[in-house]
N, CA, C and O atoms as CSV, one atom per row, in Angstrom:
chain,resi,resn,atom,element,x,y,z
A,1,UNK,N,N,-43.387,13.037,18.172
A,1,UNK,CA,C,-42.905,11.683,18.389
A,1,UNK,C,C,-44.116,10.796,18.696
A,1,UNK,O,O,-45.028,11.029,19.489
A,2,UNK,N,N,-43.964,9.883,18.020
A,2,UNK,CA,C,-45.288,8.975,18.278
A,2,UNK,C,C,-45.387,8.081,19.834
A,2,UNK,O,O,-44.323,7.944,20.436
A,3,UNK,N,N,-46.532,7.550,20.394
A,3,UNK,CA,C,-46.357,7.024,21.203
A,3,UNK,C,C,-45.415,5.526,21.198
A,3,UNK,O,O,-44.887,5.025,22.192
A,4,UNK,N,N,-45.382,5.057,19.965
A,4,UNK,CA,C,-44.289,3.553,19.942
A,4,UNK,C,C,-42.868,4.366,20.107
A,4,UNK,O,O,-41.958,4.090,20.889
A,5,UNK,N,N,-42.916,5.246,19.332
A,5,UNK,CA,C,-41.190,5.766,19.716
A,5,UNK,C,C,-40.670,6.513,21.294
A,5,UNK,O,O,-39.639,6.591,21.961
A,6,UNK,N,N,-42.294,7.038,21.380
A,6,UNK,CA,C,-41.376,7.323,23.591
A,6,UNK,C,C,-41.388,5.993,24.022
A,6,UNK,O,O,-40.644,5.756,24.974
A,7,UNK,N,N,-42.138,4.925,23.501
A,7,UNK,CA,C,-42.233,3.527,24.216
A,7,UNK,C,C,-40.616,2.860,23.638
A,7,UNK,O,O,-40.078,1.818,24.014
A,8,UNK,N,N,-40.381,3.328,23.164
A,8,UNK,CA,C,-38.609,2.212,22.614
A,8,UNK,C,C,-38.306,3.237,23.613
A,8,UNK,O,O,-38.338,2.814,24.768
A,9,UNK,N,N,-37.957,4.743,23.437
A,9,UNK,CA,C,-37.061,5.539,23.787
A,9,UNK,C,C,-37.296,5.314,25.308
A,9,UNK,O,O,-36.203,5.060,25.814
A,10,UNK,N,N,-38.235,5.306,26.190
A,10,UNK,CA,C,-38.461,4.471,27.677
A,10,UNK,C,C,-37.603,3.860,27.894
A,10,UNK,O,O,-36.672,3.991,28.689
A,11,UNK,N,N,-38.004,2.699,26.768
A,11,UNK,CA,C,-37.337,1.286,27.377
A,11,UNK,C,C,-35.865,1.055,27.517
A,11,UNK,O,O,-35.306,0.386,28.386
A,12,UNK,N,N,-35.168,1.908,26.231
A,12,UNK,CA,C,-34.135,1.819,25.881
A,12,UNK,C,C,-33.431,2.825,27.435
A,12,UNK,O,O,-32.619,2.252,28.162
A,13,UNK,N,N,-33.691,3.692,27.624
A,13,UNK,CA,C,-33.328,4.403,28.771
A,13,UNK,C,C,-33.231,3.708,30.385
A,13,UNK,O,O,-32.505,3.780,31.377
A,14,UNK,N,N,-34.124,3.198,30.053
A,14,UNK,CA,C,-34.839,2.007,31.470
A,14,UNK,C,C,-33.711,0.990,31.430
A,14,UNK,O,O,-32.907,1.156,32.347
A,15,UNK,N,N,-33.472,0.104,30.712
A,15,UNK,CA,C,-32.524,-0.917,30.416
A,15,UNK,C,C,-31.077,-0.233,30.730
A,15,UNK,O,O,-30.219,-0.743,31.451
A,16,UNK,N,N,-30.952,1.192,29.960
A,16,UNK,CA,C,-29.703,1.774,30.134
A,16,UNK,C,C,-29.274,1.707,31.316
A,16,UNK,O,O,-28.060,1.555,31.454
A,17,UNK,N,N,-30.085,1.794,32.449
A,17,UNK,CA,C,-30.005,2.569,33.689
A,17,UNK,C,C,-30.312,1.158,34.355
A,17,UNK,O,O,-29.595,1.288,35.347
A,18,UNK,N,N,-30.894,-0.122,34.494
A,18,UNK,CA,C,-30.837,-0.989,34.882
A,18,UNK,C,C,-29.464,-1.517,34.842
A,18,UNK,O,O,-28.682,-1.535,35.792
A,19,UNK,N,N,-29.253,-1.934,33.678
A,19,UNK,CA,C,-27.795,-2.495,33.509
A,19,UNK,C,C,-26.814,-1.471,34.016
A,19,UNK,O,O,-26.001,-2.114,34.678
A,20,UNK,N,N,-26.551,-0.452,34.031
A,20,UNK,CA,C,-25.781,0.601,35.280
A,20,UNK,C,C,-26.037,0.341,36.868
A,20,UNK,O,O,-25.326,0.300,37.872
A,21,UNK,N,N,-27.419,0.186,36.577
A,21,UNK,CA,C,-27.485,-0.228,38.471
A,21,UNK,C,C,-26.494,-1.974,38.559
A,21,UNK,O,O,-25.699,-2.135,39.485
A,22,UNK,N,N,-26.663,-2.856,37.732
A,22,UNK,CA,C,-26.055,-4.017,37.604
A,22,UNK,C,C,-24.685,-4.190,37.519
A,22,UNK,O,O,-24.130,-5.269,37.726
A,23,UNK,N,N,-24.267,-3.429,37.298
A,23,UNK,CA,C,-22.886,-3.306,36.690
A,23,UNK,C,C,-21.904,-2.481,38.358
A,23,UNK,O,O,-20.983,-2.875,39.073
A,24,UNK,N,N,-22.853,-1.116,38.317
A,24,UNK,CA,C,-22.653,-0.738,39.417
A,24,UNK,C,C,-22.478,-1.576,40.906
A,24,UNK,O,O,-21.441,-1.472,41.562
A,25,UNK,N,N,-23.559,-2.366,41.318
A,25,UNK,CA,C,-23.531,-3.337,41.933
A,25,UNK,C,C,-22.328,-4.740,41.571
A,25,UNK,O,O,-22.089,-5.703,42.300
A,26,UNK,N,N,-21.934,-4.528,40.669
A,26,UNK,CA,C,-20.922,-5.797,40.434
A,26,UNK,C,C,-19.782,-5.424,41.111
A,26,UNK,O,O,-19.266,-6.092,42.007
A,27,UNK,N,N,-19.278,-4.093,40.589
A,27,UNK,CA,C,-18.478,-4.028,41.220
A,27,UNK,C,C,-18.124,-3.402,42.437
A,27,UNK,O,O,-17.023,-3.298,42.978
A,28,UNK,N,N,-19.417,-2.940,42.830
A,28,UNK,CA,C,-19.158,-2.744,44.744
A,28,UNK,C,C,-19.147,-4.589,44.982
A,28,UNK,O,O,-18.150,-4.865,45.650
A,29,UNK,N,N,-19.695,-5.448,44.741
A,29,UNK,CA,C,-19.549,-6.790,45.044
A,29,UNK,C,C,-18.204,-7.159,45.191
A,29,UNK,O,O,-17.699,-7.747,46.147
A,30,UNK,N,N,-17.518,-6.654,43.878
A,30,UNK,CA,C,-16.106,-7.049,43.480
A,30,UNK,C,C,-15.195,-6.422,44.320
A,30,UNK,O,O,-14.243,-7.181,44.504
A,31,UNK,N,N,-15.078,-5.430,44.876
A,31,UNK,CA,C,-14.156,-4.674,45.946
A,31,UNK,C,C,-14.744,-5.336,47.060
A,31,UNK,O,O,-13.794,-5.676,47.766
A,32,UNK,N,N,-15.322,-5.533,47.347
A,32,UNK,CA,C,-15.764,-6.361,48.745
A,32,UNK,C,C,-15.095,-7.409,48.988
A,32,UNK,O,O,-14.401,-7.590,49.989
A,33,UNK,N,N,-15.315,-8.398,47.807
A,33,UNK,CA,C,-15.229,-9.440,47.549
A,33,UNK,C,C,-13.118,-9.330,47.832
A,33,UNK,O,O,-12.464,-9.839,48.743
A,34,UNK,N,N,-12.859,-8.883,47.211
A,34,UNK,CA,C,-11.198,-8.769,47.236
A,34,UNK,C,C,-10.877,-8.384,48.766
A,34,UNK,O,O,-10.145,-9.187,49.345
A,35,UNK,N,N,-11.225,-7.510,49.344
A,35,UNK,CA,C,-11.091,-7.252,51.095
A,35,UNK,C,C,-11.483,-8.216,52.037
A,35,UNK,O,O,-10.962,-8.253,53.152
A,36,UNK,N,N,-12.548,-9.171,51.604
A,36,UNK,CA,C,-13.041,-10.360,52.071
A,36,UNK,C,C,-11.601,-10.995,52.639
A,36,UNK,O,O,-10.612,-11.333,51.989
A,37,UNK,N,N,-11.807,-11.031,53.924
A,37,UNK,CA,C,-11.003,-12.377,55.128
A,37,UNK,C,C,-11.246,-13.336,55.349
A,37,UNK,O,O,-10.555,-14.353,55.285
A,38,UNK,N,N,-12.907,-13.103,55.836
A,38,UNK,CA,C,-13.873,-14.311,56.570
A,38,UNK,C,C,-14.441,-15.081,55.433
A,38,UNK,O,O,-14.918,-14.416,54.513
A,39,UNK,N,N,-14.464,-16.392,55.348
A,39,UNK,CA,C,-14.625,-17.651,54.549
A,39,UNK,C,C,-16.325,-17.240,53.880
A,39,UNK,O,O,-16.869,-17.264,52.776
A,40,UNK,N,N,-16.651,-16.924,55.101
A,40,UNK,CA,C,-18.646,-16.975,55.466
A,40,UNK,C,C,-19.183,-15.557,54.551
A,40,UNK,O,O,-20.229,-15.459,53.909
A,41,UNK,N,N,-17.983,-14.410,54.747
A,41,UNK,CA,C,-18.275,-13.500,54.025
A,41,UNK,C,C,-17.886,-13.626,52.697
A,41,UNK,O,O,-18.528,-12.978,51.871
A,42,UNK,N,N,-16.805,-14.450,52.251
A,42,UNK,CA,C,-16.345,-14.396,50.820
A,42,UNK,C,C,-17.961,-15.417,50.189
A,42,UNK,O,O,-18.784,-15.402,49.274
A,43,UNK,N,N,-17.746,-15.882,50.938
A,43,UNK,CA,C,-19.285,-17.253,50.406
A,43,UNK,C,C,-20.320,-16.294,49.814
A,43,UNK,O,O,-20.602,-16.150,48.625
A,44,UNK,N,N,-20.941,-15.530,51.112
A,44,UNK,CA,C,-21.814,-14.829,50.715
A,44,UNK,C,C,-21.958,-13.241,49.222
A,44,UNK,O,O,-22.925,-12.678,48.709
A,45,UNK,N,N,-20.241,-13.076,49.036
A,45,UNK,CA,C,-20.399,-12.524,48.504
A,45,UNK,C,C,-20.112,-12.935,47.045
A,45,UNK,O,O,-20.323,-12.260,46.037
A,46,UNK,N,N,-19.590,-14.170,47.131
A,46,UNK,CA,C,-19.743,-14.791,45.769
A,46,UNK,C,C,-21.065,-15.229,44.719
A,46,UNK,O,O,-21.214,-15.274,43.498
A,47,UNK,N,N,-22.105,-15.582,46.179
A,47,UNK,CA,C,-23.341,-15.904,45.658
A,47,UNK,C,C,-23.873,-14.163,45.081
A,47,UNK,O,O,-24.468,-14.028,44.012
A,48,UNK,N,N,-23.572,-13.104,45.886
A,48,UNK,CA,C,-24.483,-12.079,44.932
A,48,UNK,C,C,-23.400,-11.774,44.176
A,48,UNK,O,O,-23.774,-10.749,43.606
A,49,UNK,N,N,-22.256,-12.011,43.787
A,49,UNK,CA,C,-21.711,-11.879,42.296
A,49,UNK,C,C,-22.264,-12.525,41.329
A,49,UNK,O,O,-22.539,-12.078,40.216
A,50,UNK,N,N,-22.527,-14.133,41.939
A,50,UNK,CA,C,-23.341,-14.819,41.010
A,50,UNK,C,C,-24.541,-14.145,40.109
A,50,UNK,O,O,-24.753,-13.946,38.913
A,51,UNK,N,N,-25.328,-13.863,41.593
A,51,UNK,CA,C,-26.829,-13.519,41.304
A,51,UNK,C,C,-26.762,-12.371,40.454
A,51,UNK,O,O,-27.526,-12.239,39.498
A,52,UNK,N,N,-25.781,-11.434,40.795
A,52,UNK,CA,C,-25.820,-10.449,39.752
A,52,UNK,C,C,-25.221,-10.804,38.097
A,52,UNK,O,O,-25.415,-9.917,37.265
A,53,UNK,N,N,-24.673,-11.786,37.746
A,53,UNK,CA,C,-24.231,-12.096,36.392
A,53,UNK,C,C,-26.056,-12.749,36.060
A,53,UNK,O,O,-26.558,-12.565,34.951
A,54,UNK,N,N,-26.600,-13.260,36.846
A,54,UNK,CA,C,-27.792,-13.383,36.299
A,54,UNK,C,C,-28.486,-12.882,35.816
A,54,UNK,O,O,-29.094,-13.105,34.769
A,55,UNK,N,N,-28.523,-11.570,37.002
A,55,UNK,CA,C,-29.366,-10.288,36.867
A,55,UNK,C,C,-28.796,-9.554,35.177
A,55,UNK,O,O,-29.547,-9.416,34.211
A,56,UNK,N,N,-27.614,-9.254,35.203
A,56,UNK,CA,C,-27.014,-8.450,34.059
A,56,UNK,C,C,-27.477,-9.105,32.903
A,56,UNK,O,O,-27.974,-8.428,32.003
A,57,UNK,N,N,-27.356,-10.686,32.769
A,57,UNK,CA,C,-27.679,-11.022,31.758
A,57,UNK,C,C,-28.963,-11.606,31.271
A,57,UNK,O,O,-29.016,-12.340,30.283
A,58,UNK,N,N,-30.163,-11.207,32.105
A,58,UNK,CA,C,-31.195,-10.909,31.763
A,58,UNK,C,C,-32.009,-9.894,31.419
A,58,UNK,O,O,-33.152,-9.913,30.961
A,59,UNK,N,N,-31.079,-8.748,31.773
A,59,UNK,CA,C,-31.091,-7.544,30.765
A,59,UNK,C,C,-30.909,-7.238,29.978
A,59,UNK,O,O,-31.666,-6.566,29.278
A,60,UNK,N,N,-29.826,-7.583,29.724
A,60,UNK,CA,C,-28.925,-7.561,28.070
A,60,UNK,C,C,-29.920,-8.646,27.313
A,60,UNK,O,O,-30.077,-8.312,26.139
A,61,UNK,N,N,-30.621,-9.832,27.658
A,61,UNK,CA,C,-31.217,-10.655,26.660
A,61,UNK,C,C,-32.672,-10.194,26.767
A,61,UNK,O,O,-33.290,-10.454,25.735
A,62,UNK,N,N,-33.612,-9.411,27.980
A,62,UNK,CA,C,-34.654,-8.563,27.417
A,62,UNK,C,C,-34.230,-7.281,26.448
A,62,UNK,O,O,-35.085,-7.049,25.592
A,63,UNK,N,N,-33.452,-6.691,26.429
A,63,UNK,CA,C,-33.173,-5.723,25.464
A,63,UNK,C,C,-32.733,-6.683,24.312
A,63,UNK,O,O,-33.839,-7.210,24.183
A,64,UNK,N,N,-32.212,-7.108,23.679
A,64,UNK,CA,C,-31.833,-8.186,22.287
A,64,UNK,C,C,-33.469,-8.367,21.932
A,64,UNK,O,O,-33.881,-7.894,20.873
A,65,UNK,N,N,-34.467,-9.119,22.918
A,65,UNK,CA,C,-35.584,-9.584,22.459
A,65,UNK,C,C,-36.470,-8.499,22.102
A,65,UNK,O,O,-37.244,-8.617,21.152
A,66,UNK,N,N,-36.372,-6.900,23.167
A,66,UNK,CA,C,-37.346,-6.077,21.862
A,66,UNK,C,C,-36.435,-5.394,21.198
A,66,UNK,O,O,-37.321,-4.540,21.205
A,67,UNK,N,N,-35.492,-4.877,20.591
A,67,UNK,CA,C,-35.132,-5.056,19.489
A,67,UNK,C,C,-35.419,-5.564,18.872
A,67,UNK,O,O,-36.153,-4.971,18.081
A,68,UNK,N,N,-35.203,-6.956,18.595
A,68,UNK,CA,C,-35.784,-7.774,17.924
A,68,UNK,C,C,-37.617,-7.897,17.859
A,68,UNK,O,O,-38.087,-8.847,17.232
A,69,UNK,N,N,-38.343,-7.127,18.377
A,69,UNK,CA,C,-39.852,-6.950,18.151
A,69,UNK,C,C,-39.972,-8.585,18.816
A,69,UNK,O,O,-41.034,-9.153,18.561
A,70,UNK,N,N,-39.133,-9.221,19.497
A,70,UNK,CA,C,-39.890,-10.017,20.159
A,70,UNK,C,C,-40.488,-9.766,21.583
A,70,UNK,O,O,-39.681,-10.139,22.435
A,71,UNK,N,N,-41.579,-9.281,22.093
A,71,UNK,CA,C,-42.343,-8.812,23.347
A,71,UNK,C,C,-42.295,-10.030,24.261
A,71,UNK,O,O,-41.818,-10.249,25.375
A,72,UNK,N,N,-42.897,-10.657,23.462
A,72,UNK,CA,C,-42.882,-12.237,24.194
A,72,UNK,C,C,-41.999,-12.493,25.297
A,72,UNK,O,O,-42.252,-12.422,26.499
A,73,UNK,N,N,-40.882,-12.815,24.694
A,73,UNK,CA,C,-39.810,-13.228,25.175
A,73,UNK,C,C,-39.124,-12.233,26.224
A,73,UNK,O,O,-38.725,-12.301,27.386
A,74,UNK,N,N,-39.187,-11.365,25.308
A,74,UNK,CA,C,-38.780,-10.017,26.732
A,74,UNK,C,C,-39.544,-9.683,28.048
A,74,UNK,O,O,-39.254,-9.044,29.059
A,75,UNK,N,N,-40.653,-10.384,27.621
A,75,UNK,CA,C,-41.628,-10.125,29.073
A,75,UNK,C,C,-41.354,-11.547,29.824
A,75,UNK,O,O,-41.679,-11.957,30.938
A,76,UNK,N,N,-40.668,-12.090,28.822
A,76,UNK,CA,C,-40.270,-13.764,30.017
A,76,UNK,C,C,-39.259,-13.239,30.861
A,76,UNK,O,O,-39.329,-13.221,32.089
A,77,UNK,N,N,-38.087,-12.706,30.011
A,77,UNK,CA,C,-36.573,-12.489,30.559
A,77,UNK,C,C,-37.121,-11.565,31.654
A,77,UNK,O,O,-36.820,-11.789,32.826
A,78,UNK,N,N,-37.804,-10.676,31.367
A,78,UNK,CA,C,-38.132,-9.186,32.928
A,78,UNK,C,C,-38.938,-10.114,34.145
A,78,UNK,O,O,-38.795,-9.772,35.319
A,79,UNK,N,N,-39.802,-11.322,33.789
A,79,UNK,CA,C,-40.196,-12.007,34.798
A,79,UNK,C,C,-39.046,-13.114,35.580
A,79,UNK,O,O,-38.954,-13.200,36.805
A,80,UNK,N,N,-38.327,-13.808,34.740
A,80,UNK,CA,C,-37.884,-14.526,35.260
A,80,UNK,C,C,-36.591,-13.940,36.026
A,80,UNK,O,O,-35.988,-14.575,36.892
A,81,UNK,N,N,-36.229,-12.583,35.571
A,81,UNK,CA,C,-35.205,-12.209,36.555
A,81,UNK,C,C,-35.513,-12.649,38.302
A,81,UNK,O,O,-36.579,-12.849,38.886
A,82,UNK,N,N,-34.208,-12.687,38.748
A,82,UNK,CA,C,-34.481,-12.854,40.322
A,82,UNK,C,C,-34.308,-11.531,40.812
A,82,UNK,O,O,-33.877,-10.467,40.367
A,83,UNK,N,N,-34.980,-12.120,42.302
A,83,UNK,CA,C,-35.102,-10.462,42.576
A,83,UNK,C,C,-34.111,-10.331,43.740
A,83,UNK,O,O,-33.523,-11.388,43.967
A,84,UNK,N,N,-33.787,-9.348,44.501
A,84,UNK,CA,C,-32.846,-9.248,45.654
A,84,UNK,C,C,-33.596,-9.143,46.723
A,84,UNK,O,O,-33.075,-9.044,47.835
């Protein structure tokens, strides 16, 4: 296997497992979020539902961009993610 193909097969694995941690995290957010009483706690947990639709979908659009052999762009989307 050449070194460009462990470098997709990485990435592609890496992303796999990112977007699982994202997803994963959504919905511990989302059961929280439904048990939520307190105003202050639903607040807070709406904002990291938010933050995580961010997160998810800056994964899904760095993976689209190398696929697409665009590096560029995929190294924007992995920077500009926010972080926790």
């Amino acid at each position: 296997m050449s070194n460009s193909s462990k470098l997709c097969t990485y990435f592609v694995l890496l992303s796999l497992l990112a977007l699982k941690a994202a997803t994963d995290t959504h919905t511990v957010i989302t059961g929280l979020l439904e048990k939520a009483t307190d105003q202050a706690e639903k607040d807070a947990l709406t904002t990291c539902e938010n933050a995580d639709h961010i997160v998810m979908n800056s994964f899904q659009q760095a993976a689209t961009a190398f696929f697409e052999k665009d590096y560029n762009s995929m190294l924007e989307y992995e920077k500009s993610e926010p972080r926790g």
